[in-house]
C-alpha positions in Angstrom: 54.0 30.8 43.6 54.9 31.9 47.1 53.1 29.7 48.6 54.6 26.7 47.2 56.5 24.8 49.6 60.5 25.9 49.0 62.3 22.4 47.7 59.8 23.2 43.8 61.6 26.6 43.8 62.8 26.6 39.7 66.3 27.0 39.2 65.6 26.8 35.0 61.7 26.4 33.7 60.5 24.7 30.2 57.2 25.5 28.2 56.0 21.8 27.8 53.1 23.5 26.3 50.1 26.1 26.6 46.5 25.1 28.3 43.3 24.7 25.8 42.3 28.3 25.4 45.5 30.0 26.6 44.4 29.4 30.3 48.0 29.1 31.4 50.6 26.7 30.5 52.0 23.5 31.1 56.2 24.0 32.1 59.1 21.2 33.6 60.7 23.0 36.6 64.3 21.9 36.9 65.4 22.0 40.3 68.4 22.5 42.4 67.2 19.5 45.1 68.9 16.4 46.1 65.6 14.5 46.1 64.5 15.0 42.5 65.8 16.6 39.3 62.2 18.3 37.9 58.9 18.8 38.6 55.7 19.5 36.4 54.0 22.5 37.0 50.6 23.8 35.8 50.0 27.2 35.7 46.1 28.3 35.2 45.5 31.9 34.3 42.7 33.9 33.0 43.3 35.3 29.8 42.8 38.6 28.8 41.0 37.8 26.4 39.1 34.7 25.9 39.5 32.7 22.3 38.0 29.6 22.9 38.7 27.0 19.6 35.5 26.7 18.3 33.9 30.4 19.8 32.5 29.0 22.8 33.5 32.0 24.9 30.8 32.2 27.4 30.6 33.3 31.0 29.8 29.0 31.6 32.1 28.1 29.7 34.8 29.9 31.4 33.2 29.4 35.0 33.5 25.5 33.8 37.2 25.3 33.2 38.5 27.5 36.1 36.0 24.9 38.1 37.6 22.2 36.5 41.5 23.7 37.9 40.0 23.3 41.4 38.8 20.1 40.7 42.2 19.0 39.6 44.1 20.4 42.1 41.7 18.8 44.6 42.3 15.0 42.9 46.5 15.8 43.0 46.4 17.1 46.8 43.5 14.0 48.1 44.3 11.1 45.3 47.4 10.7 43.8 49.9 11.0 47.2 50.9 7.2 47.0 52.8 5.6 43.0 50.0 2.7 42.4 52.0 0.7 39.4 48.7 -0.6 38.4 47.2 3.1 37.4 50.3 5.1 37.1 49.8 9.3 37.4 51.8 11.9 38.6 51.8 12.3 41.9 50.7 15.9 43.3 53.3 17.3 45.1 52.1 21.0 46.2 49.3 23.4 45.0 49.7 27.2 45.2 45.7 28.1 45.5 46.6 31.7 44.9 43.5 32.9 42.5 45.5 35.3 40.3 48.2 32.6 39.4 47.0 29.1 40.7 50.1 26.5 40.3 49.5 23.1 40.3 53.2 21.1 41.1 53.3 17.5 40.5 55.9 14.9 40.0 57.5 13.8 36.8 56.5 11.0 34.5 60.3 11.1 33.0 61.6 10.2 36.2 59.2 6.6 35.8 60.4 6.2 31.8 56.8 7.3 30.9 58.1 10.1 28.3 56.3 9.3 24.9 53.2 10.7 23.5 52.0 8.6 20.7 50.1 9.6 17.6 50.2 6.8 15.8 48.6 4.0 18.2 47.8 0.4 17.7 46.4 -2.4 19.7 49.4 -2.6 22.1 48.8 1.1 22.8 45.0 0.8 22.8 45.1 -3.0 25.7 47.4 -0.6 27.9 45.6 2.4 28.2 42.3 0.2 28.4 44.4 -1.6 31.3 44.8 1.2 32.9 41.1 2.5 32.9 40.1 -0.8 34.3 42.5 -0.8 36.9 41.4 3.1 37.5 37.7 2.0 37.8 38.1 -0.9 39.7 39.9 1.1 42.2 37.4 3.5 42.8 34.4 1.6 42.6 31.9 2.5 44.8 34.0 5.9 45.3 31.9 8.9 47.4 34.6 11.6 47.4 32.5 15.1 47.3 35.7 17.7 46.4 35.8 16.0 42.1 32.8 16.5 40.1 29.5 15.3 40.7 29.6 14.3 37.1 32.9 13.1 35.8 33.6 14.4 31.7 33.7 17.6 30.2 30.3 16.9 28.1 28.0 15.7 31.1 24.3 17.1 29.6 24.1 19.3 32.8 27.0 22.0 31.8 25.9 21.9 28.5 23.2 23.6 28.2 24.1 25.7 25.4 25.7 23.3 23.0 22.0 21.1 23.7 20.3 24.5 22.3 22.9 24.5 19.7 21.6 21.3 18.1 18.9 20.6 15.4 16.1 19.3 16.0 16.4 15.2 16.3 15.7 12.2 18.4 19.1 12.2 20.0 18.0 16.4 21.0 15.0 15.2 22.3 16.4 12.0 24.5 19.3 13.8 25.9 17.8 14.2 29.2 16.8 10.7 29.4 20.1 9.3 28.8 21.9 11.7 30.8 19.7 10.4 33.5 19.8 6.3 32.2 24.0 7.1 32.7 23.7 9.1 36.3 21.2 5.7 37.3 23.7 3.1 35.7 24.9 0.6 38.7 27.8 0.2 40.3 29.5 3.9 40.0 32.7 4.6 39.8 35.3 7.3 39.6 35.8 8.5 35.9 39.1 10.3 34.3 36.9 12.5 32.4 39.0 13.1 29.6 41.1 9.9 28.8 41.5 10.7 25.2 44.8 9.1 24.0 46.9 12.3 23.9 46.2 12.1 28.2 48.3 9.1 28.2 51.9 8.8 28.5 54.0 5.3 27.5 57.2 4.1 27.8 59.7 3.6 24.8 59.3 -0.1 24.9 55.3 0.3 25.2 55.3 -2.2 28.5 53.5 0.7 30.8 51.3 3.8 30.4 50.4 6.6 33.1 47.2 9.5 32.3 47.4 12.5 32.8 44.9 15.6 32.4 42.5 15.5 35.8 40.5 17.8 35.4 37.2 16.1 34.8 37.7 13.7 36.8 34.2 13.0 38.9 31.8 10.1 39.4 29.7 8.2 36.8 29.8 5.2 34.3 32.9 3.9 33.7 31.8 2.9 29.7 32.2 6.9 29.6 36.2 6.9 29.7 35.6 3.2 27.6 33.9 5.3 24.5 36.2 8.2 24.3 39.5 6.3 24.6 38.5 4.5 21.7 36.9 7.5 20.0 40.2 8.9 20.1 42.2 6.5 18.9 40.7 3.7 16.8 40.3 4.2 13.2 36.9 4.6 12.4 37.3 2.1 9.2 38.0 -0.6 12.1 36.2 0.7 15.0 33.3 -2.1 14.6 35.6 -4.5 13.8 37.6 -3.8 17.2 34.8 -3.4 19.2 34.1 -6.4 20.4 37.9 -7.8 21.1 38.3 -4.2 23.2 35.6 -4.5 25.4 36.1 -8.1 25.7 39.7 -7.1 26.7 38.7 -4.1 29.0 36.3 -6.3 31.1 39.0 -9.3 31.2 41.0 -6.6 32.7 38.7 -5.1 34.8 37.7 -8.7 36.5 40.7 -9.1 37.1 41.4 -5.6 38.9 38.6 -5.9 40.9 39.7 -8.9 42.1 43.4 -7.0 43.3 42.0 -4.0 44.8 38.0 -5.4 46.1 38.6 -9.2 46.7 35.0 -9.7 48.2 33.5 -8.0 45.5 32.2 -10.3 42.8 32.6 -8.8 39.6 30.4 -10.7 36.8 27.3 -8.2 37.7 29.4 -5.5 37.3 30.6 -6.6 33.7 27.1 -7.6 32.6 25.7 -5.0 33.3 28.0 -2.1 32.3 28.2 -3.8 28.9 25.0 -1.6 27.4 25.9 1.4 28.4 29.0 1.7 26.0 26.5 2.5 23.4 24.7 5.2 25.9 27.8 6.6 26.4 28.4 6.9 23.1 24.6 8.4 22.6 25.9 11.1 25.1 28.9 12.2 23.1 27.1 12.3 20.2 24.5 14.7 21.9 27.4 17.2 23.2 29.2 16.9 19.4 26.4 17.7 17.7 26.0 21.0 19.4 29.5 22.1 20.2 30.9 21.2 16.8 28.7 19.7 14.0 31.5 19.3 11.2 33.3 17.1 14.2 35.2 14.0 12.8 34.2 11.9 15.5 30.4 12.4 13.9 30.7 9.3 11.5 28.9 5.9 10.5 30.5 4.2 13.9 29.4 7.0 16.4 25.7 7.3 14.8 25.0 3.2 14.7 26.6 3.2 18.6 24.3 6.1 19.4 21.2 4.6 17.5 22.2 1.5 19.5 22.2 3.6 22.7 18.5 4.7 22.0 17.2 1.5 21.4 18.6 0.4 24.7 16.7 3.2 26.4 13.3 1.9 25.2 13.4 -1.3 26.9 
């Protein structure tokens, strides 16, 4: 921490909560500054010993998630200097790079309003945070930033090689490479979030704005990618067909409409038709990674197998 720049000195600290495998800890800095009350900070350190979930504690798996801290730090410090209302995020503020105790110091979604975490969503919750993905991939469309990954997600096929070893024998084992490679080739690239899972957004009490949060795995690809898990994470799987259509209808409404603010030139039809297919890859992708990492996994239901069955089919043409 001594190299953080002297107005985030803490005068009081507060565990928000600890890092997925103990890695460090997530903490509101209240400060003695004119300028602003508190701060987040996100502290990343190696634990002494590594208890990963679900007993992935490999040397990968571990050299993946520190990667994923510089990758992070890299999007607060390069991206998020400037409040865009249309994609709301903290904004980074200052990193301490120090290996041994890497800090990560960004600004405050309380300060905005933006202090709810909702469990319980509906369809308000799931057109905002479908807003905001649109809005997010607009922006970056076209994006070729070299310091965020070179594959946006957490379950991109390449780091995964052990979870792919980990799966039976199936279709879905044996196309993996070809739809990790249908997904790298899709057109019109964008930047993803990576992980933009519900829990990684934060509303507002009267549910009329939304920031994300959670960079890590933020890196280039398909933008149908951040589409499928959102609504993996949230959606019932009951009503997940059902909603299917009316949220991607909605997301690509939005997105038009995005691309239009931030790329005015940029027609954005081709984008929308062609993007439209690659939900089910996506989801053909997830599927792959779950099937390895965690077999008995929820999200491995009716709706997930038809999308991923759908994904396949798509690849033979």
């Amino acid at each position: 921490m001594d190299k953080l720049q002297p107005p985030f000195a803490p005068c009081k600290k507060a565990l928000i909560q600890k890092l997925w495998g103990d890695f460090g800890r997530l903490e509101r800095w209240y400060l003695d500054s004119e300028c602003r009350q508190s701060v987040i900070a996100k502290w990343i350190e190696l634990p002494d010993t590594l208890a990963h979930p679900r007993g992935w504690n490999t040397a990968r798996s571990t050299e993946r998630k520190l990667a994923s801290y510089v990758i992070e730090a890299n999007w607060y410090l390069q991206f998020s200097k400037q409040k865009d209302p249309r994609c709301l995020m903290p904004i980074g503020l200052d990193v301490d790079p120090d290996p041994a105790n890497y800090v990560i110091v960004m600004s405050d979604l309380n300060d905005w309003g933006l202090t709810q975490i909702v469990k319980e969503s509906s369809l308000v919750h799931w057109k905002l945070c479908l807003k905001w993905l649109a809005n997010f991939h607009a922006k970056h469309l076209g994006c070729e930033e070299t310091n965020l990954w070179e594959q946006g997600t957490y379950w991109h096929f390449d780091t995964r090689p052990d979870e792919w070893e980990a799966m039976p024998d199936s279709d879905l084992k044996q196309q993996a490479s070809a739809i990790d490679e249908a997904l790298k080739r899709a057109p019109f690239l964008t930047l993803v979030h990576g992980d933009a899972k519900l829990a990684n957004f934060c509303f507002s009490e009267d549910n009329t704005q939304v920031a994300a949060v959670d960079f890590q795995y933020v890196g280039h690809g398909c933008a149908m990618k951040d589409v499928m898990l959102f609504i993996s994470s949230c959606v019932p799987v009951e009503q997940a067909k059902d909603f299917e259509e009316l949220l991607l209808d909605y997301y690509f409404s939005q997105f038009e409409e995005a691309v239009l603010f931030y790329h005015p030139e940029q027609d954005a039809k081709p984008i929308t038709e062609s993007w439209r297919p690659f939900y089910y890859l996506a989801w053909a992708d997830f599927l792959r990674f779950l099937e390895g990492w965690s077999p008995e996994h929820w999200k491995i239901n009716k709706y997930s197998k038809a999308c991923a069955t759908k994904g396949l089919s798509y690849l033979a043409k």
